[in-house]
BAFI-3210 file (N, C-alpha, C; in Angstrom, 3 decimals, decimal comma, padded with zeros to 6 digits):
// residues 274
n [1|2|3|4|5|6|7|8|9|10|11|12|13|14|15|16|17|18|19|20|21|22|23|24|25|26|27|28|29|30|31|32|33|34|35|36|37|38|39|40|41|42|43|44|45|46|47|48|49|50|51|52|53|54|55|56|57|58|59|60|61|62|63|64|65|66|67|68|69|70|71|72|73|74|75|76|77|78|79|80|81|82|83|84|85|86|87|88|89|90|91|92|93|94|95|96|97|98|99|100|101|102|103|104|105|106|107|108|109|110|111|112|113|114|115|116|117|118|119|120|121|122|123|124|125|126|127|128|129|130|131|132|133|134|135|136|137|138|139|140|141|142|143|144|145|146|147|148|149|150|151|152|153|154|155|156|157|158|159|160|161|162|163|164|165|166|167|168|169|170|171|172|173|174|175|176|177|178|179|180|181|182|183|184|185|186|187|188|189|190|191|192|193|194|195|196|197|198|199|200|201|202|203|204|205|206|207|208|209|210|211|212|213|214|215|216|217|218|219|220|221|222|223|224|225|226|227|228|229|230|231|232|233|234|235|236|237|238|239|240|241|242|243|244|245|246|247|248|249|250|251|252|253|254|255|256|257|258|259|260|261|262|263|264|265|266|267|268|269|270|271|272|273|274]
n.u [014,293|013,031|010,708|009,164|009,975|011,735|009,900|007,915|009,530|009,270|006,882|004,500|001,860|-000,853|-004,141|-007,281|-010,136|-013,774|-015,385|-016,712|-017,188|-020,679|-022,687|-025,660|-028,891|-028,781|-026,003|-024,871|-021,859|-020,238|-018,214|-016,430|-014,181|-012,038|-010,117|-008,764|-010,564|-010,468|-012,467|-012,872|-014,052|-015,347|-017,046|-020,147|-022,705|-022,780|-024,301|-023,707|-023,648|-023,007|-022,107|-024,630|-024,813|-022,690|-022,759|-022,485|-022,141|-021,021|-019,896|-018,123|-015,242|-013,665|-011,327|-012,246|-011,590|-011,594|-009,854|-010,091|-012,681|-015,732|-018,997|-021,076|-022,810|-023,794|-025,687|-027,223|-028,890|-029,192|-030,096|-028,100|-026,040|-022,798|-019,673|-017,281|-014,724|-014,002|-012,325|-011,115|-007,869|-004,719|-002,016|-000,514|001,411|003,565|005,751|003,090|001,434|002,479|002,241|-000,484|-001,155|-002,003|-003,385|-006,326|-010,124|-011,801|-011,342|-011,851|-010,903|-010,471|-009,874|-009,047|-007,387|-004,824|-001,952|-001,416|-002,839|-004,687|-004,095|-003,608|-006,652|-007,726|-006,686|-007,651|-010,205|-010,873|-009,894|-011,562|-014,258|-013,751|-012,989|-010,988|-008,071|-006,906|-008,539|-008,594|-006,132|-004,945|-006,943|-006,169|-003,694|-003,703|-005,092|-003,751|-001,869|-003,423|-003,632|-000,815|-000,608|-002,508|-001,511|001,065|-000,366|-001,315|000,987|002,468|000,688|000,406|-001,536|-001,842|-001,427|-000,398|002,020|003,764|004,038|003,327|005,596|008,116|006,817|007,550|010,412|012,985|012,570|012,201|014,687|016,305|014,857|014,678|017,447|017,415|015,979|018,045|020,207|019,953|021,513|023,185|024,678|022,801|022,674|021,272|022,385|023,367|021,188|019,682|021,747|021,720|019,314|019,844|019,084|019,077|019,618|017,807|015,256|015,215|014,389|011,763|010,366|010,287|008,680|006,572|005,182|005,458|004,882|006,163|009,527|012,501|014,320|012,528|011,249|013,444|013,819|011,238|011,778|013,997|012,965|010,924|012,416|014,419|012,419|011,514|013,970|014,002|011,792|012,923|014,653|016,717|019,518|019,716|022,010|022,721|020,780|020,743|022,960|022,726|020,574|021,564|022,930|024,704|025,009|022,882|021,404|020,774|019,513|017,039|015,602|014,986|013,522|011,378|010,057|009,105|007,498|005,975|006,782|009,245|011,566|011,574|009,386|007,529|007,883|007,855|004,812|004,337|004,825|003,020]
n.v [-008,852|-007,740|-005,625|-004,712|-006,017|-003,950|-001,788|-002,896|-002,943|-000,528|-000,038|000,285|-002,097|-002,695|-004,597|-004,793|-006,957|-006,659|-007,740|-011,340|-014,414|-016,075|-013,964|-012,449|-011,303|-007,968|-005,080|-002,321|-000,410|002,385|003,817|005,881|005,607|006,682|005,200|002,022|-000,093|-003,741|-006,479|-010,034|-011,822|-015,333|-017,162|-017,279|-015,076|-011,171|-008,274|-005,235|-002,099|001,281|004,605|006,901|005,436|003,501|000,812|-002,843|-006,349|-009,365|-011,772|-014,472|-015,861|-012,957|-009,654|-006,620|-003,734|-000,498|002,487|004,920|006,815|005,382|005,360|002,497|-000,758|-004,105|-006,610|-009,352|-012,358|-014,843|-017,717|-019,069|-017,696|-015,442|-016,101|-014,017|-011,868|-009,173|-005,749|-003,135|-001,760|-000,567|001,075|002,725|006,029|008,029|006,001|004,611|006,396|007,252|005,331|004,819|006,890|007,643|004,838|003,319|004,557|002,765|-000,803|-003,684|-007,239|-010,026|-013,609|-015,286|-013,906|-013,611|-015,168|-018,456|-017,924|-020,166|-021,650|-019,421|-018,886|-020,563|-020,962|-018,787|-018,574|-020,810|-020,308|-018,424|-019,567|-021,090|-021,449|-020,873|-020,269|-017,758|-017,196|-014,604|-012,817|-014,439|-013,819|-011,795|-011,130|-013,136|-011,610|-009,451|-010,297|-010,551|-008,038|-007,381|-009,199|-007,505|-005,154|-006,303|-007,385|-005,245|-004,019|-005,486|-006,228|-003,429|-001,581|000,947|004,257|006,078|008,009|005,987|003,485|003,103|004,199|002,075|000,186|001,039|000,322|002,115|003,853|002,782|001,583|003,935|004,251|002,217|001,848|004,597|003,889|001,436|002,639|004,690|006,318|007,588|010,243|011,385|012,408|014,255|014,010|011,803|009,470|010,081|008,968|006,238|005,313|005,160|007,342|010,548|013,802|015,821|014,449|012,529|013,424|015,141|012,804|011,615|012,908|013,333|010,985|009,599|011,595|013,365|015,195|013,897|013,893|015,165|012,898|011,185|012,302|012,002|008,991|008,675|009,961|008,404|005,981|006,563|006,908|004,043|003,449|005,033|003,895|001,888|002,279|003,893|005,909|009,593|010,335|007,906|007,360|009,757|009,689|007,166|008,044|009,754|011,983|013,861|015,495|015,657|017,488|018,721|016,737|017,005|019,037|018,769|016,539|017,802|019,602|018,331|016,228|017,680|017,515|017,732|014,980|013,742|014,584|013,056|010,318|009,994|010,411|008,187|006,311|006,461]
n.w [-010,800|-007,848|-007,121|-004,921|-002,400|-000,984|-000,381|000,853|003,165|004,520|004,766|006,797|006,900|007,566|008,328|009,133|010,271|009,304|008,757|008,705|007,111|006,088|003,669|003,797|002,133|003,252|003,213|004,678|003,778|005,062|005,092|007,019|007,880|006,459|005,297|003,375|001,841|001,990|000,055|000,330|-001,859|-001,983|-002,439|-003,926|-005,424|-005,615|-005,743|-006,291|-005,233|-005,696|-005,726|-007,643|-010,793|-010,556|-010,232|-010,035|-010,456|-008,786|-009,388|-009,595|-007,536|-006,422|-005,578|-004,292|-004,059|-002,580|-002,796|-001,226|001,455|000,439|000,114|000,065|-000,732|-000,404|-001,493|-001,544|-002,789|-002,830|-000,755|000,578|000,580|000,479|000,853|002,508|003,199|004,897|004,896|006,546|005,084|006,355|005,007|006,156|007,116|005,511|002,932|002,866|002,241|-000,435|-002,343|-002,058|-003,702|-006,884|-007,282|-008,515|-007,331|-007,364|-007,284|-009,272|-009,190|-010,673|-008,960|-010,554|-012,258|-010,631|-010,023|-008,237|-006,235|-004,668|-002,550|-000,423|-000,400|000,110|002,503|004,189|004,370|005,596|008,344|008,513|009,196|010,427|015,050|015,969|018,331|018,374|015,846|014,765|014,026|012,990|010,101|009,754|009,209|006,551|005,316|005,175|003,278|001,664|000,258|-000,374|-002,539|-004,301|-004,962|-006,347|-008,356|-009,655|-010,066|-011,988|-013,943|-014,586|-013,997|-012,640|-013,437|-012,300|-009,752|-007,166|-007,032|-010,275|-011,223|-010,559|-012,029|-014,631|-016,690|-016,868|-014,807|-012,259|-012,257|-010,956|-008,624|-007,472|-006,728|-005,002|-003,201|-001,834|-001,262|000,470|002,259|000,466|-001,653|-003,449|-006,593|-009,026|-011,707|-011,501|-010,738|-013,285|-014,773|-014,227|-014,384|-017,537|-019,073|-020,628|-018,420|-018,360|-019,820|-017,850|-015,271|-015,972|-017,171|-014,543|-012,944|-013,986|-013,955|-011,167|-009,839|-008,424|-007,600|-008,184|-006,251|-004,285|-003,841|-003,000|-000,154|000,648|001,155|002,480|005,030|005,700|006,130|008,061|010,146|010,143|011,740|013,893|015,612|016,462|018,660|017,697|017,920|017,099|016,296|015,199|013,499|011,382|009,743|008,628|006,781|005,426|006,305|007,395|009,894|012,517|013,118|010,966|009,761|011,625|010,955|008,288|008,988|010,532|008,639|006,956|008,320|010,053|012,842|015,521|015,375|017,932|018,959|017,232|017,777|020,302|019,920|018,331|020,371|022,460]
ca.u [014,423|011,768|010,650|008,339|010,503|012,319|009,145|007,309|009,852|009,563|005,187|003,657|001,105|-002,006|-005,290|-008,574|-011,061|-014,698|-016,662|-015,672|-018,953|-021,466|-023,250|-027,076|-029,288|-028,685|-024,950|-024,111|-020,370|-020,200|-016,749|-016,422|-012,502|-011,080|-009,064|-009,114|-011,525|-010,400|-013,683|-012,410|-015,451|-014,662|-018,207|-021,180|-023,097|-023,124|-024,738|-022,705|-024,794|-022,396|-022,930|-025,056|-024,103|-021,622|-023,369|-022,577|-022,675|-019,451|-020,334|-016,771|-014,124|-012,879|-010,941|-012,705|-011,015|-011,864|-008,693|-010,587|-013,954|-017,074|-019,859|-021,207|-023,923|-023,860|-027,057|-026,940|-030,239|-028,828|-030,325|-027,090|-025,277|-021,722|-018,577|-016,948|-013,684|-014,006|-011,379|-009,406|-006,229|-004,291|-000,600|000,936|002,251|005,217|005,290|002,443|000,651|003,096|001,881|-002,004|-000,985|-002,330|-004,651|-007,509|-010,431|-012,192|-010,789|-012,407|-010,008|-011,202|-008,812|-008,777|-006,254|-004,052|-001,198|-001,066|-003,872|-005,785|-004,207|-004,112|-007,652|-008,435|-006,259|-008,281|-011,902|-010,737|-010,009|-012,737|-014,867|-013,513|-013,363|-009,654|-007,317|-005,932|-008,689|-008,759|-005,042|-005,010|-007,701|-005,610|-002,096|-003,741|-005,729|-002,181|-001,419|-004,097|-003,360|000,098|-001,230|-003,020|-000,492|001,835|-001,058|-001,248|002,554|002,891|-000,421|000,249|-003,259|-001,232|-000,599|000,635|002,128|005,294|003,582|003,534|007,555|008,322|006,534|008,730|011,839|013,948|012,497|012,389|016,349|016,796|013,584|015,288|018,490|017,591|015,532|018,590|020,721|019,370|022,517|024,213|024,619|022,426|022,500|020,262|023,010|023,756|020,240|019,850|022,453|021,252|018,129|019,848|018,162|019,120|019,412|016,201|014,320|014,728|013,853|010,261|009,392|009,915|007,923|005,216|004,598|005,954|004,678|007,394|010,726|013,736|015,040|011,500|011,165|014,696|013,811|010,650|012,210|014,770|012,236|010,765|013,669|014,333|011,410|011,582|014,880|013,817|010,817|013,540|014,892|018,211|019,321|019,921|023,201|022,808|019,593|020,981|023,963|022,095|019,657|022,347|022,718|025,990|024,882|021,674|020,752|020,264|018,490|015,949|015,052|014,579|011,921|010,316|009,717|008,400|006,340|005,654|006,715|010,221|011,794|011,528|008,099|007,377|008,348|006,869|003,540|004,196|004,552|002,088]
ca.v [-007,710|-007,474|-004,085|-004,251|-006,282|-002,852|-000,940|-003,489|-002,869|000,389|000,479|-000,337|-002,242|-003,614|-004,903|-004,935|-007,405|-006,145|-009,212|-012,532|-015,306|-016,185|-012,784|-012,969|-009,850|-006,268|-004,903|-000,973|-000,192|003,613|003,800|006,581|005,871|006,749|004,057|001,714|-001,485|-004,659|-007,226|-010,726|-012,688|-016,577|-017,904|-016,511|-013,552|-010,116|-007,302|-003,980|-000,538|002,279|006,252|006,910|005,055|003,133|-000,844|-004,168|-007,493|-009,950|-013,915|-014,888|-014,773|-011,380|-009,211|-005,381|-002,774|000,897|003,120|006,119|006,134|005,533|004,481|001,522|-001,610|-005,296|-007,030|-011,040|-012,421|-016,543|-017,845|-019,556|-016,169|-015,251|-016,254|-012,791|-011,593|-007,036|-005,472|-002,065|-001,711|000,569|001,251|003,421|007,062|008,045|005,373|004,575|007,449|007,347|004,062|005,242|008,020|006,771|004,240|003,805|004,562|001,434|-001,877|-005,255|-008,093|-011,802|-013,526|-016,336|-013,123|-013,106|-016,574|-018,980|-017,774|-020,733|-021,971|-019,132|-018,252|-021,542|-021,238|-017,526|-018,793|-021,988|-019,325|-017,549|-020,364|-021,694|-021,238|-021,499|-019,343|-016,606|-016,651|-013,062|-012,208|-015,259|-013,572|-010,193|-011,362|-013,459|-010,575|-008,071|-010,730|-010,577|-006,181|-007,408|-009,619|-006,745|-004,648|-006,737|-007,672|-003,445|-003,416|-006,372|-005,246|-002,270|-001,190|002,401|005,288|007,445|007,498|005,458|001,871|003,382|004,353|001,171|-000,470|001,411|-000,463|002,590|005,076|001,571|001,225|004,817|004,458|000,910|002,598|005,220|002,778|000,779|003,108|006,099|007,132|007,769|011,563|010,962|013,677|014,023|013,717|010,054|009,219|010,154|007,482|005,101|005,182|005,326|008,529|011,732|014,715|016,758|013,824|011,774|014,854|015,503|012,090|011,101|014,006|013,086|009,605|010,016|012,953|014,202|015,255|012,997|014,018|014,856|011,784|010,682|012,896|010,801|007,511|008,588|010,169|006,519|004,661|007,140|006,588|002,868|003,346|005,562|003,163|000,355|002,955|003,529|007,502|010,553|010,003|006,494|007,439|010,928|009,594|006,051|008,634|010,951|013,098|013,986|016,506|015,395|018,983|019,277|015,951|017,164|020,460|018,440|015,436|018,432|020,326|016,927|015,367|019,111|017,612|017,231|013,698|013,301|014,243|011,985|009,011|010,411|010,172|006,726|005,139|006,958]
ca.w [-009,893|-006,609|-006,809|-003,841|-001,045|000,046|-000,380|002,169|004,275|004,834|004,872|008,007|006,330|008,407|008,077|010,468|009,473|010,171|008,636|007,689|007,220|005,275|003,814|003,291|002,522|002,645|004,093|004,297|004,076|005,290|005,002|006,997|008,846|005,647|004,892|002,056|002,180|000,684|-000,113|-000,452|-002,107|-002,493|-003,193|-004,430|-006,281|-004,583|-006,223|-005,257|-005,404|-004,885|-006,389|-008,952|-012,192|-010,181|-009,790|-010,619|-009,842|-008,896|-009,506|-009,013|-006,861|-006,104|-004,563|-004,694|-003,587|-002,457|-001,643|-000,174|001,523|-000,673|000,652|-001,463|-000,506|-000,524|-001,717|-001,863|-002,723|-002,909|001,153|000,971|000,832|-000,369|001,635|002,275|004,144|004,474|006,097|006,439|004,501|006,505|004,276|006,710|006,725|004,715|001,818|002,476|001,401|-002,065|-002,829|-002,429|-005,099|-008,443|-007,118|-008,752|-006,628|-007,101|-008,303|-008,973|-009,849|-010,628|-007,995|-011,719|-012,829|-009,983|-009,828|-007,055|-004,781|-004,434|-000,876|000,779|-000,578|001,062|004,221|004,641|004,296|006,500|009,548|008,895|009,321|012,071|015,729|016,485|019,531|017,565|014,670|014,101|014,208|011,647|009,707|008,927|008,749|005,562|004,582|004,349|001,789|-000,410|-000,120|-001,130|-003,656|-005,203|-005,154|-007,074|-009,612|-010,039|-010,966|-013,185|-014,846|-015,502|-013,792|-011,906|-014,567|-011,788|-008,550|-006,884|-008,653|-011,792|-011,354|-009,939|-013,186|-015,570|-016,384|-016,565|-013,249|-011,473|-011,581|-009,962|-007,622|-006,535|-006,180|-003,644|-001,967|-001,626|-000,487|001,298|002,950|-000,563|-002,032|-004,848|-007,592|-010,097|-012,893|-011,015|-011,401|-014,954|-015,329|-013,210|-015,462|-018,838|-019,415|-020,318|-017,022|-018,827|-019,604|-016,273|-014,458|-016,402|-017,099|-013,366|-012,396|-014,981|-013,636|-010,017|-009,107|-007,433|-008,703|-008,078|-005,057|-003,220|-003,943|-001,942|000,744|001,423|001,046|004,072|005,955|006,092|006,730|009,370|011,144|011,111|013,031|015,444|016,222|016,498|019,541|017,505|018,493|016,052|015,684|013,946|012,420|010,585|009,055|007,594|005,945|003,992|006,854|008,730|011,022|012,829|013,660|009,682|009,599|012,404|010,500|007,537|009,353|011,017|007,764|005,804|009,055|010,841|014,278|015,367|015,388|019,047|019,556|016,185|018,043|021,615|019,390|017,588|021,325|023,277]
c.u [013,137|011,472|009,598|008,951|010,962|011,334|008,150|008,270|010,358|007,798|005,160|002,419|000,299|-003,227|-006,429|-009,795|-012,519|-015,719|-015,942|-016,986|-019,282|-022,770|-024,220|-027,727|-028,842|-027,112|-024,433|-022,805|-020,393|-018,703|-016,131|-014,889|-012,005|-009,851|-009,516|-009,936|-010,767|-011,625|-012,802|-013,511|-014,403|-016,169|-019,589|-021,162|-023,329|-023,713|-024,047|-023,033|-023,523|-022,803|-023,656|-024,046|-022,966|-022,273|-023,284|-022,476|-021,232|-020,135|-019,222|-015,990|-013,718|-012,257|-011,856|-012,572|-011,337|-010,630|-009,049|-012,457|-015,053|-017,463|-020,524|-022,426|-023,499|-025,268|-026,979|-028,665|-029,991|-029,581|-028,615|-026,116|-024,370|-020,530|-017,349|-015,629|-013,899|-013,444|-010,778|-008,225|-005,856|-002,386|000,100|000,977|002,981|005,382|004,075|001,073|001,176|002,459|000,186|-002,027|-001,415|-003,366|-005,915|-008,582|-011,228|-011,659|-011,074|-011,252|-010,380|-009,900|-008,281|-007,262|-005,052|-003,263|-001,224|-001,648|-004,735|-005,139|-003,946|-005,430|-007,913|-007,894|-007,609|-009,626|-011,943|-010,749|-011,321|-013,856|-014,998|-013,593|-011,794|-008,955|-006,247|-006,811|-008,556|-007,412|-004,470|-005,297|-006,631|-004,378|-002,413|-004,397|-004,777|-001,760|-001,802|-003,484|-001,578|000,157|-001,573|-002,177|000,372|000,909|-000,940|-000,016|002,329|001,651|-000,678|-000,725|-003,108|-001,314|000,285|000,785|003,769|005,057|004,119|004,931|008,090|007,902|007,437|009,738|012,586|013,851|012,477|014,227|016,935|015,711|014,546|017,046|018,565|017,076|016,863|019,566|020,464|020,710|023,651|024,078|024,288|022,654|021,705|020,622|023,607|022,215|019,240|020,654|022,585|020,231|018,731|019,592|019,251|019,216|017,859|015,035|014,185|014,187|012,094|009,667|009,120|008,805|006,693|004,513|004,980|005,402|005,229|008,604|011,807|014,330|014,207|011,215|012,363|014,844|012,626|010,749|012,943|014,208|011,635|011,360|013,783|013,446|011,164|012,898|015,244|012,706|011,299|014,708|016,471|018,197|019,788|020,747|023,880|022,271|020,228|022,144|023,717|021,278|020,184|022,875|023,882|025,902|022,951|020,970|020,431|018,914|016,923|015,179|014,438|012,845|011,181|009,585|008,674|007,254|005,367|005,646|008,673|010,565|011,764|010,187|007,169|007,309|007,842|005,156|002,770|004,200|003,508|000,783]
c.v [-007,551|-005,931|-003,634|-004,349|-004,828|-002,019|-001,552|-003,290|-001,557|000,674|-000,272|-000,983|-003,338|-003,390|-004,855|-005,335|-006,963|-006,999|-010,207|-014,163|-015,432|-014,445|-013,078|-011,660|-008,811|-005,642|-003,893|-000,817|001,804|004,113|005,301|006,728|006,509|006,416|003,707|000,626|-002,572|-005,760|-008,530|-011,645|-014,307|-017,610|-017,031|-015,373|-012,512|-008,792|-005,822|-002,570|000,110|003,947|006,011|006,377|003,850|001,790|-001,942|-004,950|-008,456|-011,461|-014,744|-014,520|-013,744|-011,040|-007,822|-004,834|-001,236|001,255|004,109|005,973|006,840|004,320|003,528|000,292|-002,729|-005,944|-008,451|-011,772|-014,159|-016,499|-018,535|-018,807|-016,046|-015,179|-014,957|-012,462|-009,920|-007,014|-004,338|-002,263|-000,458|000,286|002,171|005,008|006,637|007,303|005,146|005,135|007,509|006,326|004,149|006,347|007,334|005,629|004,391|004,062|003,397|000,108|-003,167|-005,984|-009,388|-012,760|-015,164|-015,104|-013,038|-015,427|-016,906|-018,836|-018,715|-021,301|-021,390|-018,602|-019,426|-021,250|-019,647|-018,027|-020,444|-021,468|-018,740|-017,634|-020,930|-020,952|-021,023|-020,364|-019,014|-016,584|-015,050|-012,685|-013,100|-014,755|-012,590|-010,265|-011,743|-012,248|-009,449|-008,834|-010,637|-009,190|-006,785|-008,199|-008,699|-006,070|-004,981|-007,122|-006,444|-003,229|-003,849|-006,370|-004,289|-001,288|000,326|002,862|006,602|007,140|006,370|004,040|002,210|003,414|003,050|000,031|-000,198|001,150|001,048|003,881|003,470|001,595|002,757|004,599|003,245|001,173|003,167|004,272|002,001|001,115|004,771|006,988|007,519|009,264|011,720|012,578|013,239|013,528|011,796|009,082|009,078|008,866|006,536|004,061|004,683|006,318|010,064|012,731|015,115|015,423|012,939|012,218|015,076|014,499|011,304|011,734|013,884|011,564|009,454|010,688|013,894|014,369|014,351|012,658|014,510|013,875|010,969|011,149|012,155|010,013|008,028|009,141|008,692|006,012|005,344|006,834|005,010|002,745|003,870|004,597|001,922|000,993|003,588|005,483|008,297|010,231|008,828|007,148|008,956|010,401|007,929|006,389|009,876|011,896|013,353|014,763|016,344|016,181|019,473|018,491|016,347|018,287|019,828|017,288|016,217|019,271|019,320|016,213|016,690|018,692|017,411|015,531|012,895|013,339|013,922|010,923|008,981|010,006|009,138|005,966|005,668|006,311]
c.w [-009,090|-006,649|-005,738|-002,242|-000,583|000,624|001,047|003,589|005,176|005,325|005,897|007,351|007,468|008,129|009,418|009,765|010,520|009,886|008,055|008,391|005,781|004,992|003,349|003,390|002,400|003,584|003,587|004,609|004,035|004,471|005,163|008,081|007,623|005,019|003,671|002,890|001,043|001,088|-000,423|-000,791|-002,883|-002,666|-003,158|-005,032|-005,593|-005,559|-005,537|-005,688|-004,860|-005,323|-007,135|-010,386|-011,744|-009,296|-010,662|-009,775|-010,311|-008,814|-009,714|-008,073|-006,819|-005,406|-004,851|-003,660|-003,707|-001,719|-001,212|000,519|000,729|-000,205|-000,563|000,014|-001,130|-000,673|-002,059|-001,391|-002,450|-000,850|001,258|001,708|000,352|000,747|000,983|003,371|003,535|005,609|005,591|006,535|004,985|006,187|004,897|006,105|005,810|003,103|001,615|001,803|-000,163|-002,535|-003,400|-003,478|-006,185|-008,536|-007,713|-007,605|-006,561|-007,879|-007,748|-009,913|-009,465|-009,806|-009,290|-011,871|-011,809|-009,838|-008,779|-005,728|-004,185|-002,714|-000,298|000,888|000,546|002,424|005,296|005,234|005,751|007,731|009,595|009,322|010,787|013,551|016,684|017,554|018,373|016,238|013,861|013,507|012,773|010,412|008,714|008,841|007,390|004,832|003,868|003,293|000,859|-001,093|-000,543|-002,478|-004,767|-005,663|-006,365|-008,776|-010,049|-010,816|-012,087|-014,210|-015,724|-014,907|-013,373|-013,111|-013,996|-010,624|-008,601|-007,502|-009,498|-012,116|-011,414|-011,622|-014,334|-015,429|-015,880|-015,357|-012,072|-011,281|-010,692|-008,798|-006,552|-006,029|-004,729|-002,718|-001,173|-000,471|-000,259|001,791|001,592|-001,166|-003,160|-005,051|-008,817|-011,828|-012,792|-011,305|-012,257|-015,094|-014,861|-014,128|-016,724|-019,724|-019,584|-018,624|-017,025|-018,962|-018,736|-015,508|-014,808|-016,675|-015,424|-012,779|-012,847|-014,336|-012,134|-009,331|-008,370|-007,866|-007,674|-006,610|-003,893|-002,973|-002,902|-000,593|001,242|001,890|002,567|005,190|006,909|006,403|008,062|010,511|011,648|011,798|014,115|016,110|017,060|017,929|018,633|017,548|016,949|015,592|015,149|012,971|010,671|009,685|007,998|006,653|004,828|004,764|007,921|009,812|011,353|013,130|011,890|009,515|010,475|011,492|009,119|007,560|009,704|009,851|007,013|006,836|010,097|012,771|014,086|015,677|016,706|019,419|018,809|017,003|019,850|021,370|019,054|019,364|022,372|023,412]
res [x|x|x|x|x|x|x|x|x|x|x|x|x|x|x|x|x|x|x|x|x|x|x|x|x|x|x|x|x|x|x|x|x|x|x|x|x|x|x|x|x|x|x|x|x|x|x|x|x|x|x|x|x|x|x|x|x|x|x|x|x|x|x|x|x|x|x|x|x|x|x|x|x|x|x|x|x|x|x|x|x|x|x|x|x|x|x|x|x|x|x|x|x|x|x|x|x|x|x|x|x|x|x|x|x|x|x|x|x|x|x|x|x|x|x|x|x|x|x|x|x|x|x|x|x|x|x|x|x|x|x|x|x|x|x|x|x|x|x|x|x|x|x|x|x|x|x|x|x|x|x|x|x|x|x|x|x|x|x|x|x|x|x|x|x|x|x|x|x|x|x|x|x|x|x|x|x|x|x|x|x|x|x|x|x|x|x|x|x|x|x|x|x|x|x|x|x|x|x|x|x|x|x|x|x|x|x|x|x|x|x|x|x|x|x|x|x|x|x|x|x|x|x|x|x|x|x|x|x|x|x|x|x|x|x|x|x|x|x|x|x|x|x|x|x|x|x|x|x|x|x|x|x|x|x|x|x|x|x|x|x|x|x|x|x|x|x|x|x|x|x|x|x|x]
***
């Protein structure tokens, strides 16, 4: 069972690489857009100063990840230096704010723990190197992989304890989570997704809420907010969009996107192309 394909295809997920070289010396990361940062280190030792109490030192591959901003320091004493790809992970509105729920705020992972990375670690560091028409665009298409990389190491890990991961990790909030995902335009009830789960009404209800953060059906009201929005982006009008999202009367659906995004759905999508 994929429990991420639907979820990718609902996150706008993009990258913006802001270094990618050989790193030598002293390198402040402000990190004051407020995004996440992903670090991809593929040779050398970097020493990494961040708050008080909060420094070590990476002498393998890595990936190291910040999902909010914290400022932190690069220190590489080798003259050789440390072959480095840093870039903002931006996951999007809508899901992708659920997804940043539970995140730790910093996470180093030896890229030895993660399967099957070694050619596009190489194809990454090979662009990054090079000189080629279209390196950049190269650069951060491979870079959204590693952030889906991580991602998937987070589920199958275990590494979340809260948040839409964490659900998604649990066999039995995973088969209702992958449900609504599936189908959005369906009249879930909460006694349908109790038995979707396997679960009890009372305890699907409080342990979704416990690891989720959201109860069942805030939770289903997100999800079609999202879908919604990628099919107004895709030009498709109310009266597709409201009735693929649960919603037979698009004058309900509007009152509902404007309550959950605080604009209405037209001047949502006035905003997204402007």
């Amino acid at each position: 069972m994929d429990r991420l394909s639907l979820l990718f295809d609902r996150m706008n997920l993009g990258a913006r690489v802001f270094y990618s070289g050989a790193l030598c010396g002293i390198a402040d990361f402000s990190n004051d857009t407020g995004q996440c940062i992903l670090h991809v280190l593929h040779r050398g030792t970097v020493r990494v100063i961040g708050q008080p109490m909060d420094s070590f030192q990476i002498t393998q591959p890595s990936l190291l990840f910040y999902r909010t901003s914290y400022p932190h320091r690069f220190e590489v004493d080798d003259k050789s230096g440390a072959d480095l790809v840093c870039a903002f992970i931006d996951f999007g509105a809508g899901m992708g704010n659920q997804v940043l729920l539970g995140l730790p705020e910093r996470l180093l992972v030896p890229l030895s723990d993660i399967v099957g990375v070694e050619s596009t670690l190489a194809l990454l560091f090979d662009e990054a190197f090079s000189q080629r028409s279209g390196r950049a665009a190269g650069i951060e298409r491979l870079v959204e992989f590693f952030a889906i990389l991580l991602l998937r190491h987070m589920l199958d890990a275990s590494l979340v304890k809260s948040g839409l991961l964490a659900g998604l990790a649990d066999d039995k909030l995973a088969k209702a989570l992958l449900a609504m995902q599936a189908k959005p335009e369906h009249a879930w009830s909460l006694d349908e997704l109790a038995q979707t789960a396997n679960m009890s009404r009372a305890r699907f209800a409080l342990h979704f809420h416990e690891v989720v953060g959201a109860t069942p059906l805030d939770y289903l009201t997100d999800w079609r907010i999202s879908v919604a929005q990628s099919l107004l982006k895709r030009g498709k009008s109310l009266k597709i969009v409201a009735p693929a999202v649960g919603y037979t009367n698009p004058a309900a659906f509007a009152r509902v996107f404007a309550r959950r995004t605080g604009v209405s759905p037209s001047t949502w999508i006035a905003n997204v192309e402007a």
